[in-house]
N, CA, C and O atoms as a MOPAC input file, in Angstrom:
PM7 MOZYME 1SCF
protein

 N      6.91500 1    -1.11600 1   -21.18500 1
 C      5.76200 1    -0.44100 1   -21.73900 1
 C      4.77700 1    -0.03600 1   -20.63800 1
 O      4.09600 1     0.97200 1   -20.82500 1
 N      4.62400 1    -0.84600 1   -19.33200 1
 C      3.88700 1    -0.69700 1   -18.75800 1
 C      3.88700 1     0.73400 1   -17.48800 1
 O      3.06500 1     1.54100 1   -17.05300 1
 N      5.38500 1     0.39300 1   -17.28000 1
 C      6.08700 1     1.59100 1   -16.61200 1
 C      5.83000 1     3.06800 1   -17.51500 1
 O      5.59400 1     4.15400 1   -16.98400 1
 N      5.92700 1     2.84700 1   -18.86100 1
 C      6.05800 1     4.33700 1   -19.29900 1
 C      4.57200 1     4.75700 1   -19.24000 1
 O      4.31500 1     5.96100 1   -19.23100 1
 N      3.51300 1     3.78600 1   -19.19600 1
 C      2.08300 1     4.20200 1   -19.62600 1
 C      1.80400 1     4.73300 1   -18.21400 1
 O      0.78300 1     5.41900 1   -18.18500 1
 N      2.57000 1     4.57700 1   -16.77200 1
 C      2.49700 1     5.00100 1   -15.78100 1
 C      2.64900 1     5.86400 1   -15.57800 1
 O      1.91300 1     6.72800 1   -15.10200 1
 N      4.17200 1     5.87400 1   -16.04400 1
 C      4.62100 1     7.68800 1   -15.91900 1
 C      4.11800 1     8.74900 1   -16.55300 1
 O      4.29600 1     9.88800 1   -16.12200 1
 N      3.20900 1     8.40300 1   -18.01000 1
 C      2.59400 1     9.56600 1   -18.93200 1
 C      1.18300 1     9.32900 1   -18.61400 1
 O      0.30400 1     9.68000 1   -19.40200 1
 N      0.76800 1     8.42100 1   -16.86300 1
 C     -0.57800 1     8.55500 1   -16.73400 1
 C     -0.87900 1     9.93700 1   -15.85700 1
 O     -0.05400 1    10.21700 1   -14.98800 1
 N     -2.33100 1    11.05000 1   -16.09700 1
 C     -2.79400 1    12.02200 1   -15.53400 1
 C     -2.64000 1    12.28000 1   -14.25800 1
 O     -2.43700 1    13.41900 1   -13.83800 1
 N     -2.74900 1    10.88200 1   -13.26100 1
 C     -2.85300 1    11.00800 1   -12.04300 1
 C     -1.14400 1    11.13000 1   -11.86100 1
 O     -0.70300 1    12.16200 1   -11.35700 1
 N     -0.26900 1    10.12100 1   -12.25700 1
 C      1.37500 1    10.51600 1   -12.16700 1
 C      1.39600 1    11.86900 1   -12.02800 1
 O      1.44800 1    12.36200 1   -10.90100 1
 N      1.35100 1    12.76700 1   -13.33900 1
 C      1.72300 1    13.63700 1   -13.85200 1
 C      1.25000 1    14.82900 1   -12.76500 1
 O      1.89800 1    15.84100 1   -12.49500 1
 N     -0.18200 1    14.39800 1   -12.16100 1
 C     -0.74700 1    15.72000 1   -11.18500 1
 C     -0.07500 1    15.13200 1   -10.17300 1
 O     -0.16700 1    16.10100 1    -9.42000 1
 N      0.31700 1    14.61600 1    -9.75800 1
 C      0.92900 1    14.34900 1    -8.52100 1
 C      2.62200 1    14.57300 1    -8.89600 1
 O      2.96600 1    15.46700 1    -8.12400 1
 N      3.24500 1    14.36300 1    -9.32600 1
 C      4.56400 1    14.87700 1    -9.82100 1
 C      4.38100 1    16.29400 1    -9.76500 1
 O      5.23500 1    16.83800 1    -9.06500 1
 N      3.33700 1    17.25600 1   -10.40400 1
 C      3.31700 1    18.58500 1   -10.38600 1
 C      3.14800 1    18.89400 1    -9.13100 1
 O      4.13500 1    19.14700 1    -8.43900 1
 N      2.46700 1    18.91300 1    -8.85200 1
 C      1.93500 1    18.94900 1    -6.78900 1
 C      3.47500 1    18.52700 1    -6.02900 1
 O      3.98100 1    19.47800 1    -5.43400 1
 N      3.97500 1    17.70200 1    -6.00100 1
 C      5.13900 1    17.26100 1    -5.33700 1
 C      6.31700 1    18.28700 1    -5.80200 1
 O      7.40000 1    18.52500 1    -5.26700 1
 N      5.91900 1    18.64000 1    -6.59800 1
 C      7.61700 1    19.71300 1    -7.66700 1
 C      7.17300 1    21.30800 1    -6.87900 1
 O      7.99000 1    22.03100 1    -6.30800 1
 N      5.82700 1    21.57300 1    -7.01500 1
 C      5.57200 1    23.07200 1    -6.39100 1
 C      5.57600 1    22.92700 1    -5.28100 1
 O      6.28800 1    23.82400 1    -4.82700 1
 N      4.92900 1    21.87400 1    -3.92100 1
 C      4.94400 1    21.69500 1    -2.35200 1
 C      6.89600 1    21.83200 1    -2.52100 1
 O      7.53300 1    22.86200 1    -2.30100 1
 N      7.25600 1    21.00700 1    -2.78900 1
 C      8.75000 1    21.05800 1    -2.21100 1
 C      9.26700 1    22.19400 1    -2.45800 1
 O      9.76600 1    22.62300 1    -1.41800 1
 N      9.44800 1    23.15200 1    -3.61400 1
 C     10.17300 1    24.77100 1    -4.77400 1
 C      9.40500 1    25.37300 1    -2.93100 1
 O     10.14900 1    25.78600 1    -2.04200 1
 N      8.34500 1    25.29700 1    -2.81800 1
 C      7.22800 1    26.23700 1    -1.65800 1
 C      8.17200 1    25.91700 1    -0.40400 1
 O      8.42700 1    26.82200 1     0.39100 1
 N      8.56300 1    24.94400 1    -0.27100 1
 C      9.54700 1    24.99400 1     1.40300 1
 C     10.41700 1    25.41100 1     1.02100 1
 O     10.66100 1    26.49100 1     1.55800 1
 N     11.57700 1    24.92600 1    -0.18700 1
 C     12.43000 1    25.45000 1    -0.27300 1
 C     12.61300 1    27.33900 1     0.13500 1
 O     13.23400 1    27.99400 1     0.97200 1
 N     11.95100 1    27.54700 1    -0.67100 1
 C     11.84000 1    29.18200 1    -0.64500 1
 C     11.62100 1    29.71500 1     0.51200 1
 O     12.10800 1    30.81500 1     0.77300 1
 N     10.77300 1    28.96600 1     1.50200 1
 C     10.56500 1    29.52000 1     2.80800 1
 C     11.77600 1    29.34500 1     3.67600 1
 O     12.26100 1    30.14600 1     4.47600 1
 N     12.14100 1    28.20700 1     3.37400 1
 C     13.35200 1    27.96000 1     4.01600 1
 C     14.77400 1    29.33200 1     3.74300 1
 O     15.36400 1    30.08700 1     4.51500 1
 N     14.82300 1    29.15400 1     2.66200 1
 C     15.99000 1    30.12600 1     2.16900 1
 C     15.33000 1    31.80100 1     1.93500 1
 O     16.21600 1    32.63200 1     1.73600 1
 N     14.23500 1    32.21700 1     1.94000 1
 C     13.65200 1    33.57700 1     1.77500 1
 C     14.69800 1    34.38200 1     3.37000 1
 O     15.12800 1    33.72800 1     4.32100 1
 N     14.80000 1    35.47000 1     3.22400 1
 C     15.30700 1    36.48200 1     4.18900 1
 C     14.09700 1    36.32600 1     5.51000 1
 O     12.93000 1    36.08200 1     5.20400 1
 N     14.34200 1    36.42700 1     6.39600 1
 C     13.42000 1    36.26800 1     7.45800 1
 C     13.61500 1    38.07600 1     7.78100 1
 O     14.54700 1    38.81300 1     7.45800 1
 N     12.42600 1    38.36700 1     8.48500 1
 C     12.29900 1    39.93000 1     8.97700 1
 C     11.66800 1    40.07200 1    10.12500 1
 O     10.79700 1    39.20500 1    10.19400 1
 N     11.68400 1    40.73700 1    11.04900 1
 C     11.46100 1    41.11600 1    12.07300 1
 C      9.88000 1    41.93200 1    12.16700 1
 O      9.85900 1    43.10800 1    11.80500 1
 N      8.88100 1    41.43600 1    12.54000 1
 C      7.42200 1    42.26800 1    12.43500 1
 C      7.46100 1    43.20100 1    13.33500 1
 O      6.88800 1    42.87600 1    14.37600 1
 N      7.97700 1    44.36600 1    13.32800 1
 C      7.67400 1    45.32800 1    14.12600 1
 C      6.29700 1    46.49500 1    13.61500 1
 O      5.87900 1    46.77700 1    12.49200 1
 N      5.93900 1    46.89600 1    14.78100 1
 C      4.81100 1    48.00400 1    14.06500 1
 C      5.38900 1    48.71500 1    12.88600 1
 O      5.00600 1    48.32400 1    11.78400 1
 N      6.36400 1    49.82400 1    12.94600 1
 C      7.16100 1    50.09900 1    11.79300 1
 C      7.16800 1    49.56800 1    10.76100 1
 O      7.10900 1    50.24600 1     9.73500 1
 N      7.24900 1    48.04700 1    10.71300 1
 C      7.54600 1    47.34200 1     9.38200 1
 C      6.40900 1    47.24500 1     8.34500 1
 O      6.27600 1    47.23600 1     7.12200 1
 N      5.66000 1    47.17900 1     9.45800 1
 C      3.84500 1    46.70900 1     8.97300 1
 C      3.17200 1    48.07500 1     8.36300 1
 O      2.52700 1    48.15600 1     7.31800 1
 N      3.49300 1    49.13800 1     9.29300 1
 C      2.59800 1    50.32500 1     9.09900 1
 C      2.85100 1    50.77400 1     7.42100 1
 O      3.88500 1    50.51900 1     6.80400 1
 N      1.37800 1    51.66300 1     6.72900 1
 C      1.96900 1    52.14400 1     5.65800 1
 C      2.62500 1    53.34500 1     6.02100 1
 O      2.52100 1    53.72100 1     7.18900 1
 N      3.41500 1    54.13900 1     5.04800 1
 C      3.85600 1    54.68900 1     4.72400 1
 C      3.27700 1    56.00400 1     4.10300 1
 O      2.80200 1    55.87800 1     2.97500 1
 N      3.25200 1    57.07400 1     4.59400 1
 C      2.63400 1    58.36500 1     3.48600 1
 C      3.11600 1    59.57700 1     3.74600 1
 O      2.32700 1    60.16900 1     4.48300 1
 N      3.94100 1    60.14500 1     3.51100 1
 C      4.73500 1    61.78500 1     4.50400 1
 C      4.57200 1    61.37300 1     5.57400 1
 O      4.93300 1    62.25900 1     6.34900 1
 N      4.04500 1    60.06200 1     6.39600 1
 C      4.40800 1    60.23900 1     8.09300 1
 C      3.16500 1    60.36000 1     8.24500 1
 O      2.95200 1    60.47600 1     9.45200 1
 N      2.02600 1    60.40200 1     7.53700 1
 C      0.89700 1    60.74700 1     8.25500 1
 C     -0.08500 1    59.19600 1     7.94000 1
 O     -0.18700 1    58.67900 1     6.82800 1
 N     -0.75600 1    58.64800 1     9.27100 1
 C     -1.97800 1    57.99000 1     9.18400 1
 C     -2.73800 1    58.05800 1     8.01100 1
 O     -3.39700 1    59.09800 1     8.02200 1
 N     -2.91800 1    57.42000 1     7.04600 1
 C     -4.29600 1    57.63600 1     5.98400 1
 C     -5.51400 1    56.64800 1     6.13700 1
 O     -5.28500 1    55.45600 1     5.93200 1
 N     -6.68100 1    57.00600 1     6.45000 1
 C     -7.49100 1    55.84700 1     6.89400 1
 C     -7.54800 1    55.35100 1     4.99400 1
 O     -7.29100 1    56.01600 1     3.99100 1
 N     -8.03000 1    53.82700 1     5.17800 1
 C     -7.97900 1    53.02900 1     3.98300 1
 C     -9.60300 1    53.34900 1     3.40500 1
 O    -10.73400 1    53.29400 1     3.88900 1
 N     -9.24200 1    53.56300 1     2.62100 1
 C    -10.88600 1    54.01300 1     1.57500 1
 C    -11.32700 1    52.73900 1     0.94500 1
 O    -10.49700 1    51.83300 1     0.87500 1
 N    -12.51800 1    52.55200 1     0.48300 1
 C    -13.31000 1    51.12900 1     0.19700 1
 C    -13.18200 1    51.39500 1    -1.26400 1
 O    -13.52000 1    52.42300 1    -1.85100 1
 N    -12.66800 1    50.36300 1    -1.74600 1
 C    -12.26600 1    50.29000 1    -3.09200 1
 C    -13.60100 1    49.92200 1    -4.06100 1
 O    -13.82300 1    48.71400 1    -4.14000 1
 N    -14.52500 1    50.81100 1    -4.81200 1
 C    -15.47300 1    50.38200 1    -5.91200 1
 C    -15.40300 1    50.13700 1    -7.16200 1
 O    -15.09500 1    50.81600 1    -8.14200 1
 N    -15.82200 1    48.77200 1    -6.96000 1
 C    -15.85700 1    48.38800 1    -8.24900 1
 C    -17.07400 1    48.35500 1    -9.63300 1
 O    -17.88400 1    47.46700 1    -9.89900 1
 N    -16.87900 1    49.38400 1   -10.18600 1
 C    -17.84300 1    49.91500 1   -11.44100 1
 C    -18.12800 1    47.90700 1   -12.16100 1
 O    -17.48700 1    47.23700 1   -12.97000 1
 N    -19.14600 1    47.67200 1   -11.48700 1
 C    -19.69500 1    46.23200 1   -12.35500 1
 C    -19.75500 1    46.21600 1   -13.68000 1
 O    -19.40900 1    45.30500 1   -14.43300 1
 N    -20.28800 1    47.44600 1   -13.98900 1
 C    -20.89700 1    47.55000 1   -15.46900 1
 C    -19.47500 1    47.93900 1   -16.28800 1
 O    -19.37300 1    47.67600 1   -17.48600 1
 N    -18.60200 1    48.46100 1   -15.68500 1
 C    -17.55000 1    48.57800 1   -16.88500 1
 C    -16.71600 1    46.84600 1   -16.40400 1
 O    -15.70000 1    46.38800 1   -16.92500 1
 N    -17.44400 1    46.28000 1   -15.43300 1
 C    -16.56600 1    44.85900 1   -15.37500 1
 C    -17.11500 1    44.25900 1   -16.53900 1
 O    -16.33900 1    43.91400 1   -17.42900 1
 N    -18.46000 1    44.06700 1   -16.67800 1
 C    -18.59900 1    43.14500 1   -17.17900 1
 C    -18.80200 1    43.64100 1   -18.90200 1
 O    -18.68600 1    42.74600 1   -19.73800 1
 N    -19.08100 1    44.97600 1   -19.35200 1
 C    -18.23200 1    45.71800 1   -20.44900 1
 C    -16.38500 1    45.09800 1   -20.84100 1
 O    -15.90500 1    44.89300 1   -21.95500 1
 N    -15.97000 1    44.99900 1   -19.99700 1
 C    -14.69000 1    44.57100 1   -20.37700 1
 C    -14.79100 1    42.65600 1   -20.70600 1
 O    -14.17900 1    42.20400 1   -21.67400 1
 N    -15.41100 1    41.94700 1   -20.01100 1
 C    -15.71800 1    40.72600 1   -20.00600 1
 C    -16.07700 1    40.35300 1   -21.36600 1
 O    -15.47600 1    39.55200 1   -22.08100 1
 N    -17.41200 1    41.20400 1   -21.72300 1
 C    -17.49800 1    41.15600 1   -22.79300 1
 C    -16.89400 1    41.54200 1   -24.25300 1
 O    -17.29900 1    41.21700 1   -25.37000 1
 N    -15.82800 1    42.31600 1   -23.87800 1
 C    -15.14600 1    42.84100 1   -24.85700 1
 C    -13.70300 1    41.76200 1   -24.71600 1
 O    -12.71600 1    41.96000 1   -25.42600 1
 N    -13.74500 1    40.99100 1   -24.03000 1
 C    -12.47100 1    39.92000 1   -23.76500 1
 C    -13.66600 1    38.80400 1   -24.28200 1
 O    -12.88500 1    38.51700 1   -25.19000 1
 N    -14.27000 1    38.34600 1   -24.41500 1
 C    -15.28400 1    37.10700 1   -24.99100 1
 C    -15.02800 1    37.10500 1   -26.81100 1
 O    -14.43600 1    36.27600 1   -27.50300 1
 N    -15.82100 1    38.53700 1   -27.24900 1
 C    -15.61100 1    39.18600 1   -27.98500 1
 C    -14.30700 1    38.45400 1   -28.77500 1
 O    -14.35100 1    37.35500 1   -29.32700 1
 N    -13.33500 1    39.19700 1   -28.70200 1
 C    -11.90400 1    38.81200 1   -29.18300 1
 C    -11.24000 1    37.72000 1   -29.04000 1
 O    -10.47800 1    37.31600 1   -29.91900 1
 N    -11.46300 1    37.00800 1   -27.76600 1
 C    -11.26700 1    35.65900 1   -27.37300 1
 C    -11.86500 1    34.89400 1   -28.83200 1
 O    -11.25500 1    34.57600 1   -29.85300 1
 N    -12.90900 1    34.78900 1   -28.56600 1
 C    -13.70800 1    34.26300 1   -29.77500 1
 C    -13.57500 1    34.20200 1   -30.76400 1
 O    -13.83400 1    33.22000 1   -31.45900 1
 N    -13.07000 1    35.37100 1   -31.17200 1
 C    -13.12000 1    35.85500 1   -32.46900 1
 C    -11.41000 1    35.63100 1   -33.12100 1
 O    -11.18900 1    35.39000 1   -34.30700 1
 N    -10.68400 1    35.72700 1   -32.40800 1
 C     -8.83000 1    35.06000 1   -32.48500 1
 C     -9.11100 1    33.90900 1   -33.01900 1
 O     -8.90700 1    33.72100 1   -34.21800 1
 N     -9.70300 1    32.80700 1   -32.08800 1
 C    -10.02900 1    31.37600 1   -31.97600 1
 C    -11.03700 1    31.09400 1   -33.08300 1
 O    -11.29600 1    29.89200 1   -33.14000 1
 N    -11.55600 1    31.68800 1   -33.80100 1
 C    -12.44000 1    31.47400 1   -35.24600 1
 C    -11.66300 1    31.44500 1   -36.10500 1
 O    -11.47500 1    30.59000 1   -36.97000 1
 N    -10.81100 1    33.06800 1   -35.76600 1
 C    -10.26400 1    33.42200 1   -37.29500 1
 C     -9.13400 1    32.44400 1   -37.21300 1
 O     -8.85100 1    31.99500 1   -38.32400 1
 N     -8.37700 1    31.96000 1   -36.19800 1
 C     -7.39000 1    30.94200 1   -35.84400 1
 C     -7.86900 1    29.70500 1   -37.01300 1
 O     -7.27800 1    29.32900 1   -38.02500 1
 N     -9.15400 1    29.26700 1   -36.43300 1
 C     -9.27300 1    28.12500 1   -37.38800 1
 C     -9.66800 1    28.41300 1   -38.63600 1
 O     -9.91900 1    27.47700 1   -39.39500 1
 N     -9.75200 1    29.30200 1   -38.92700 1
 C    -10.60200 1    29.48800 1   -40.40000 1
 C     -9.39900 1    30.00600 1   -41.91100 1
 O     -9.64200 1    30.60000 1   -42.96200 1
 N     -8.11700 1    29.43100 1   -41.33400 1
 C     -7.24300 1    29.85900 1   -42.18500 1
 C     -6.82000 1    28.77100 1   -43.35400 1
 O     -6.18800 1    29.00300 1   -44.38500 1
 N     -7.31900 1    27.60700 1   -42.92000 1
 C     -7.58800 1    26.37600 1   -44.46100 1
 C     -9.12100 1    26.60600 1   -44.82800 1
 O     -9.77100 1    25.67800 1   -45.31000 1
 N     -9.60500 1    27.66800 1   -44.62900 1
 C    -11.05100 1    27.36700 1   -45.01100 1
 C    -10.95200 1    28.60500 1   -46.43300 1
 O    -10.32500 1    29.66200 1   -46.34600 1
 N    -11.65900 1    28.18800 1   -47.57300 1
 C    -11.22200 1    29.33100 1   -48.57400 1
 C    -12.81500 1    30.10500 1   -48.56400 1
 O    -13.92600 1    29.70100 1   -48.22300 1
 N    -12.35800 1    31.28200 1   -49.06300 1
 C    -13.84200 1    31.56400 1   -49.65900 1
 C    -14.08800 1    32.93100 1   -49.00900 1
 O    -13.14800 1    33.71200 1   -48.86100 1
 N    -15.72000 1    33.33000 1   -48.49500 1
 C    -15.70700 1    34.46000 1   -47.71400 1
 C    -16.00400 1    34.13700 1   -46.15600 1
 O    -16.38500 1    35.01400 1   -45.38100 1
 N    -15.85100 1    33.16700 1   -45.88200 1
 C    -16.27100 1    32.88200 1   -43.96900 1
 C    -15.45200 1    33.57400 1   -43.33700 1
 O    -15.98500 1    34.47800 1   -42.69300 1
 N    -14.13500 1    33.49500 1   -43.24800 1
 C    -13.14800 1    34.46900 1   -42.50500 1
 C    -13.46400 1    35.68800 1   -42.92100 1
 O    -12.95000 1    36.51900 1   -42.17300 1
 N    -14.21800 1    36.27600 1   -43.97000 1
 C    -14.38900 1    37.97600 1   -44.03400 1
 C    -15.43500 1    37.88300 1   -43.29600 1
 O    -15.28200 1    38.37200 1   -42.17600 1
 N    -16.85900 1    37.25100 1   -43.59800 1
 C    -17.67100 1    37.57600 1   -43.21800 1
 C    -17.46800 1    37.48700 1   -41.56200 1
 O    -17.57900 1    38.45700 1   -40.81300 1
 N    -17.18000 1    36.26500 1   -41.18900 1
 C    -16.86300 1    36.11600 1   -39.43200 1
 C    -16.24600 1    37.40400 1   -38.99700 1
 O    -16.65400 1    37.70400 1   -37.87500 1
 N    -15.41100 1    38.26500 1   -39.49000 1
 C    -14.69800 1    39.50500 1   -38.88600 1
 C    -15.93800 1    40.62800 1   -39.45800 1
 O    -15.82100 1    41.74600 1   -38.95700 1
 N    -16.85300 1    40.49600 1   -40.23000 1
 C    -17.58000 1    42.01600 1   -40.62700 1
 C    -18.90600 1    41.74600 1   -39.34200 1
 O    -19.29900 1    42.61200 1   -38.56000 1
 N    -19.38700 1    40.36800 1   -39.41900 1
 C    -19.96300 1    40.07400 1   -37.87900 1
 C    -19.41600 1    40.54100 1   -36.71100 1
 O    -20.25400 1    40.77400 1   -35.83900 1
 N    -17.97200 1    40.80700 1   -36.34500 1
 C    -17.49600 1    40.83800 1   -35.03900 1
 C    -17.19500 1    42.78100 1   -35.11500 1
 O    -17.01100 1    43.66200 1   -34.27500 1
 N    -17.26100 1    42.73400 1   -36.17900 1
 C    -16.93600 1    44.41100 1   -36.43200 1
 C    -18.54200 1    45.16000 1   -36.23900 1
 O    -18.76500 1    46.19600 1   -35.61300 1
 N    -19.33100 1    44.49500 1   -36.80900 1
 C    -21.20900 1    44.87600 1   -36.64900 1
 C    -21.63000 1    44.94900 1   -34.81300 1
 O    -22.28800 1    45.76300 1   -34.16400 1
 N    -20.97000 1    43.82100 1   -34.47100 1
 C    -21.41600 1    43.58000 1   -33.14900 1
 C    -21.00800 1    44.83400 1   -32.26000 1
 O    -21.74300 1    45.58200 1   -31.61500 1
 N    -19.54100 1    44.85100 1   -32.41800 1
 C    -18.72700 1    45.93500 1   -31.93000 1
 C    -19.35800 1    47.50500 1   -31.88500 1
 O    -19.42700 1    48.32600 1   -30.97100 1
 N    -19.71100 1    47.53100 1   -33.05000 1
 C    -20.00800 1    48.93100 1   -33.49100 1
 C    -20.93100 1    49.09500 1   -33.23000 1
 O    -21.28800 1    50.22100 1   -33.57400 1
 N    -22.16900 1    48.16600 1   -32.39900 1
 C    -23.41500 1    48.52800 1   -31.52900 1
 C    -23.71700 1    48.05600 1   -30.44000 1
 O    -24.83000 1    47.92600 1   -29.93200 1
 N    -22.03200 1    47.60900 1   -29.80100 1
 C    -21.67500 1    47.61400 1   -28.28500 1
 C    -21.11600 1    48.84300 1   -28.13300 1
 O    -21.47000 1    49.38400 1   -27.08500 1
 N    -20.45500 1    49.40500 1   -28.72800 1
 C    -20.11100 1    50.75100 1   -28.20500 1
 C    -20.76000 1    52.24800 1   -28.01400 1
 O    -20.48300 1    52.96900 1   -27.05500 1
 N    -21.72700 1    52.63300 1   -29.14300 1
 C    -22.30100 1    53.57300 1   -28.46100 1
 C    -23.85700 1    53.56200 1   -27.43000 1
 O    -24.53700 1    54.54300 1   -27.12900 1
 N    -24.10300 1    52.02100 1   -27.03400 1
 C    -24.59200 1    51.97700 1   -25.78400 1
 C    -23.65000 1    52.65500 1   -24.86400 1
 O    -23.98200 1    53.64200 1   -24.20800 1
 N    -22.08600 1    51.94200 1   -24.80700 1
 C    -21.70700 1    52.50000 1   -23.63200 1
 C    -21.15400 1    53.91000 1   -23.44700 1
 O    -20.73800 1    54.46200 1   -22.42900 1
 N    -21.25100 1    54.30100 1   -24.57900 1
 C    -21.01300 1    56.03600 1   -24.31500 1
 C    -21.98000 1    56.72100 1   -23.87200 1
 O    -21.72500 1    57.73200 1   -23.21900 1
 N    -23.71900 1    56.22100 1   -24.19300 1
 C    -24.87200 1    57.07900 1   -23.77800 1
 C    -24.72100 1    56.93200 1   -21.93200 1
 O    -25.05800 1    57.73600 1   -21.06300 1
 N    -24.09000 1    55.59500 1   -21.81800 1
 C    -24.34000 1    55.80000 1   -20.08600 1
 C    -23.24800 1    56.86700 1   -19.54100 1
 O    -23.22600 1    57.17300 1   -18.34900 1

C-alpha cells in the first residue's frame, strides 16, 4: 500500500514525466539526421535574391479583441457545459447574456 501511494504521489509522477521527455529529447538528438551548416543551408531562399527581413506588427487591439472573444466562449462552453442537469431557463438565459454581450462587442469594433 505504501509503495503504490508512492508511485501515484505528484512529486513521483512529475519526476517520471521529466525523466520520460529528458531521455525521448536525447534520444532524438542522438538518432535525428545531422547536417552540415553551410552559408547555403542557413541563407533564405527567394528567386535568388537577398530580402532584408521586415519587423513584424502586431495590431494589440485586434490581440486583445480576439482574447476577448476566446474568454467569451471559453466561458460560456464551460457554463453551458455545466448547466445541462440544471432545468428551467438558466441555460437560455446564460446564452441570450452571451449573445447581448456579443452583439455590443462587435459594432465597437467595426467603428474603429
Amino acid at each position: 500500500m505504501v509503495l503504490i501511494d508512492l508511485i501515484l504521489s505528484l512529486p513521483f509522477i512529475f519526476l517520471l514525466a521529466a525523466l520520460v521527455s529528458v531521455s525521448l529529447y536525447i534520444i532524438g538528438s542522438k538518432i535525428s539526421p545531422k547536417f552540415e551548416k553551410t552559408p547555403n543551408k542557413i541563407s533564405s531562399y527567394a528567386c535568388g535574391e537577398n530580402l532584408e527581413a521586415e519587423r513584424f506588427r502586431i495590431g494589440i487591439q485586434r490581440f486583445f479583441l480576439y482574447v476577448t472573444y476566446f474568454m467569451i466562449f471559453d466561458i460560456s462552453a464551460f457554463m453551458l457545459a455545466l448547466s445541462f442537469n440544471v432545468k428551467g431557463f438558466y441555460p437560455i438565459l446564460f446564452s441570450i447574456i452571451i449573445a447581448l454581450s456579443l452583439l455590443t462587442i462587435i459594432p465597437t469594433i467595426e467603428r474603429k
